[in-house]
C-alpha positions in Angstrom: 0.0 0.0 0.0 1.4 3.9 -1.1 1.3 6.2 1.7 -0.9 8.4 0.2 -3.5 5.3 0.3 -2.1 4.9 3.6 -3.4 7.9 4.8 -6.6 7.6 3.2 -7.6 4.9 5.3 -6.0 6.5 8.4 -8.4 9.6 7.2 -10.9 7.7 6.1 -13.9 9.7 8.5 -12.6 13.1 7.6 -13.1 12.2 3.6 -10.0 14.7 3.0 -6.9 15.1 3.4 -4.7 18.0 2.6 -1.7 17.8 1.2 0.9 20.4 -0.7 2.1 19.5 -4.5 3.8 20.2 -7.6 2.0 21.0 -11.0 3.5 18.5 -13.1 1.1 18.5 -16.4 -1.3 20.6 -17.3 -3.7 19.6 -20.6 -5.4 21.6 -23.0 -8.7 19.8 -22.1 -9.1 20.9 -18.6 -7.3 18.6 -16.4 -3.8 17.8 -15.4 -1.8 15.9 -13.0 0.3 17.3 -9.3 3.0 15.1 -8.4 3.4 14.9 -4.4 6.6 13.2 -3.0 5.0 10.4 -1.5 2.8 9.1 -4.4 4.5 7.6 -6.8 2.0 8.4 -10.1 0.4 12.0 -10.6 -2.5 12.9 -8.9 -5.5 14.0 -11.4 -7.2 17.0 -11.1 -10.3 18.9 -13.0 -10.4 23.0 -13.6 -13.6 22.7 -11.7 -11.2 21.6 -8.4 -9.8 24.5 -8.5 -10.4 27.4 -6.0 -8.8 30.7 -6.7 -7.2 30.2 -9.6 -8.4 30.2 -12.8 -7.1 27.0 -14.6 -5.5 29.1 -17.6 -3.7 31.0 -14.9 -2.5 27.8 -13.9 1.3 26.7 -14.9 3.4 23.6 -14.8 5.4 23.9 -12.1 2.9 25.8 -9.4 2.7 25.0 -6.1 -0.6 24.0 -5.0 -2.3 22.6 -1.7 -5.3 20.5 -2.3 -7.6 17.8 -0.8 -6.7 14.0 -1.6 -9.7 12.3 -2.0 -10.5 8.7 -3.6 -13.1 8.1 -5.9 -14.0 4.9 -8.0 -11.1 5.5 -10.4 -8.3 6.3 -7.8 -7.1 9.3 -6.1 -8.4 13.0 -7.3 -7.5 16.2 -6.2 -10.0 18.5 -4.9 -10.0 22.0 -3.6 -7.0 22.7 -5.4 -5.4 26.4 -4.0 -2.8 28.0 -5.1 0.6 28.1 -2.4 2.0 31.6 -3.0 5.4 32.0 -0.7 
């Protein structure tokens, strides 16, 4: 088991958990991908996740907090924020 499934179940009453990332791909079709350290394959994300931002504001590379949640066909992001240092 991935940590970030790990931490799902540890979670699993709270329904979120939230967790910083990278923007790692970005598509033309309204999703893209954050990479976080412990999970080994992108986590997806839709432009209607996003709060703050708007998605073609959005650039690979960002760093963005969100809300891992799991749905039927893996982990999603949710209440995706933009980190600004």
């Amino acid at each position: 088991m991935d940590s970030c499934r790990f931490l799902l179940e540890l979670f699993k009453f709270n329904n979120a958990i939230v967790m910083q990332g990278i923007v790692e791909k970005i598509t033309d079709k309204g999703f893209g991908f954050i990479k976080h350290e412990d999970h080994e394959k992108g986590i997806f994300f839709h432009a209607t996740s996003l709060e703050g931002v708007d998605y073609n504001d959005l650039n690979e590379g960002d760093k963005v907090e969100f809300e891992l949640t799991e749905t039927p066909r893996g982990l999603n992001a949710s209440n995706v924020t933009l980190v600004t240092e």
